[in-house]
C-alpha positions as CSV (number, residue, x, y, z in Angstrom):
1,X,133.1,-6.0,-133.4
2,X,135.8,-7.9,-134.5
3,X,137.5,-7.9,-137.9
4,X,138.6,-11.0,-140.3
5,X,140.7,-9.9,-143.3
6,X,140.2,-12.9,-146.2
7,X,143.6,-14.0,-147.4
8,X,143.0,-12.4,-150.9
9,X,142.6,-9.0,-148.6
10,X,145.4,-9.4,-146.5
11,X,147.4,-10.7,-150.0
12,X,146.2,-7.1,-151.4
13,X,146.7,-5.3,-148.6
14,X,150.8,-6.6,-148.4
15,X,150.8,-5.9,-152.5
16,X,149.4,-2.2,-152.2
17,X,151.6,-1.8,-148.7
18,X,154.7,-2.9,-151.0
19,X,153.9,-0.6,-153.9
20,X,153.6,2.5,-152.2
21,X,157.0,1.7,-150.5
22,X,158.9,1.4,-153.7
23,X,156.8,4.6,-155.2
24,X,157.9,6.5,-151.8
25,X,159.6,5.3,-148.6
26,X,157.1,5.6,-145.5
27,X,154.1,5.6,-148.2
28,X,153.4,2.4,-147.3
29,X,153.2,2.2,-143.9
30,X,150.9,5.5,-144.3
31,X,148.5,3.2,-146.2
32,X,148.7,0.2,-144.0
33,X,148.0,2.7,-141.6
34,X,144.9,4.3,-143.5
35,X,143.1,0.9,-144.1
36,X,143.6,0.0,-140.2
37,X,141.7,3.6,-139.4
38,X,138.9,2.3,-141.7
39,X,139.0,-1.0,-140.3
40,X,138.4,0.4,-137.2
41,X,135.6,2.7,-137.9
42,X,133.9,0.2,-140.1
43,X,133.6,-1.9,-136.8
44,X,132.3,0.9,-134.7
45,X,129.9,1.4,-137.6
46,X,129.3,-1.4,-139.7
47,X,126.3,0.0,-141.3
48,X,127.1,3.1,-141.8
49,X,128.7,2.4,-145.6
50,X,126.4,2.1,-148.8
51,X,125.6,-1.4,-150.3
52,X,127.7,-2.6,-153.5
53,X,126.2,-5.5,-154.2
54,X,124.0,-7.8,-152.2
55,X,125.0,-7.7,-148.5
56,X,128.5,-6.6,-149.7
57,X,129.1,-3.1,-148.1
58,X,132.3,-0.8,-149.0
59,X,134.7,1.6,-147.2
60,X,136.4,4.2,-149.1
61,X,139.7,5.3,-148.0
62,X,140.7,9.0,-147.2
63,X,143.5,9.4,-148.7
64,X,144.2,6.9,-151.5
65,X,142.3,5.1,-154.3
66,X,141.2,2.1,-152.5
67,X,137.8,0.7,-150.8
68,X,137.6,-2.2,-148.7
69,X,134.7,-4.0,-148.8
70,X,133.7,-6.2,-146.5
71,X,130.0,-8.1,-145.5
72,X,128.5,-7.8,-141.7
73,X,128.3,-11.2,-139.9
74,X,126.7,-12.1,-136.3
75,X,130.2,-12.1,-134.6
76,X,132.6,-10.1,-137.3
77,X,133.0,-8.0,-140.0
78,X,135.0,-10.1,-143.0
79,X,137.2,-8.0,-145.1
80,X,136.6,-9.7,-148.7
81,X,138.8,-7.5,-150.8
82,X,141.2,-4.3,-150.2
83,X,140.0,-3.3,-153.6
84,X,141.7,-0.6,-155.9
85,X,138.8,1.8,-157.1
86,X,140.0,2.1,-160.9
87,X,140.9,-1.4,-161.5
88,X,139.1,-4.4,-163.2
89,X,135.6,-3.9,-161.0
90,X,133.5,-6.5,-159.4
91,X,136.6,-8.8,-159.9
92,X,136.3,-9.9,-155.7
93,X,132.8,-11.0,-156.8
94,X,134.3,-14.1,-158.2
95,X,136.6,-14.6,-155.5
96,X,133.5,-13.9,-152.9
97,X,131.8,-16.9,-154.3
98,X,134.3,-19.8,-154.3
């Protein structure tokens, strides 16, 4: 199944991605690399994550503090937030809805 990033989950995703490179050169592209893995098996398995909220379903990441969470559609999964996991929660709800 396809995947659609929203542009406030690509904008996080290229925030986090730049972070990690300051903090450690190649720790970026590690990350990038880490939510693509998810990505990929969230597509392979887009069921296989708990519920949030509502039809909202969330991916943990392996190897650093993040989630994406993301809602099943008929033709695509759409990535609503590359979320941090200790910071300001639920604040993708508001995005989700406008």
């Amino acid at each position: 199944m396809n995947i659609i990033f929203s542009k406030y989950a690509k904008q996080e995703l290229d925030d986090a991605t730049r972070y990690y490179e300051i903090e450690y050169q190649g720790l970026g592209k590690r990350f990038r690399e880490e939510v693509r893995k998810a990505a990929k098996r969230i597509s392979e398995y887009p069921e296989a994550w708990s519920v949030e909220r509502g039809d909202v379903r969330k991916c943990i990441l392996h190897k650093f503090p993040y989630k994406l969470l993301y809602s099943v559609e008929i033709n695509h999964i759409f990535i609503i937030a590359v979320a941090h996991q200790h910071r300001k929660p639920d604040y993708w709800v508001k995005i989700n809805e406008t």
